[in-house]
Every structure is written in C-alpha cells, then in structure tokens.
N, C-alpha and C positions, 0 to 999 in steps of 0.2 A: 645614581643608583635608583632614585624613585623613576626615573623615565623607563629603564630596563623591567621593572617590574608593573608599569604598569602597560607596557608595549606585549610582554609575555602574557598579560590579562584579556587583553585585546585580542590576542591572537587563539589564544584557549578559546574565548567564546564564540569567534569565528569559527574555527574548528567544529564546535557543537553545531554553531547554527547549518552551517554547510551538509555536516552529518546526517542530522536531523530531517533538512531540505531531500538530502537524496536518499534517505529511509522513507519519506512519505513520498516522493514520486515515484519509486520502487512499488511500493503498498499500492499505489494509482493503478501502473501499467503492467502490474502481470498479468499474463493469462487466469482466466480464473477456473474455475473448478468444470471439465465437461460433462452432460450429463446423457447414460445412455439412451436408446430408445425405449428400453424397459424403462426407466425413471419417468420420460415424457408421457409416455400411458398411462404412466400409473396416476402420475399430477395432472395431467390433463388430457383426458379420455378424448376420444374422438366425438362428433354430437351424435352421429348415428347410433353411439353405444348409451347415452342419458336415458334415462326412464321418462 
C-alpha cells in the first residue's frame, strides 16, 4: 500500500515539473509583440530629425 502511494507522489510531481518545464519554454519561444513603423519613429527618431 505505501509503495502505491508513494509511486502516485512521484508521478504527480513529475507531472508538475514537466508542466512547469513546457510553460516556461512556451514563455521562451513565442513570437513576441511586433511593432509598427509609426511606434519605431516615434521611439527612435531618425538622427536627421534630433535637434
């Protein structure tokens, strides 16, 4: 009885850890946010355009 439950223990926390694992490499490799050409001017102007 105690092998079975501590087998079910073992495998729950693998479970997490696995989960866990392919949430953060998910979070890693997405594409992330594009941004348009109106955004890039506005953050960072051309030098021709600086005072």
């Amino acid at each position: 009885m105690r092998y079975s439950i501590m087998l079910q223990l073992v495998a729950a926390i693998t479970l997490i850890f696995l989960g866990t694992a392919a949430l953060f490499a998910w979070l890693q490799y997405r594409p992330g946010p594009r941004e348009t050409n109106i955004e890039r001017e506005i953050l960072y102007p051309p030098v021709s355009q600086l005072p």
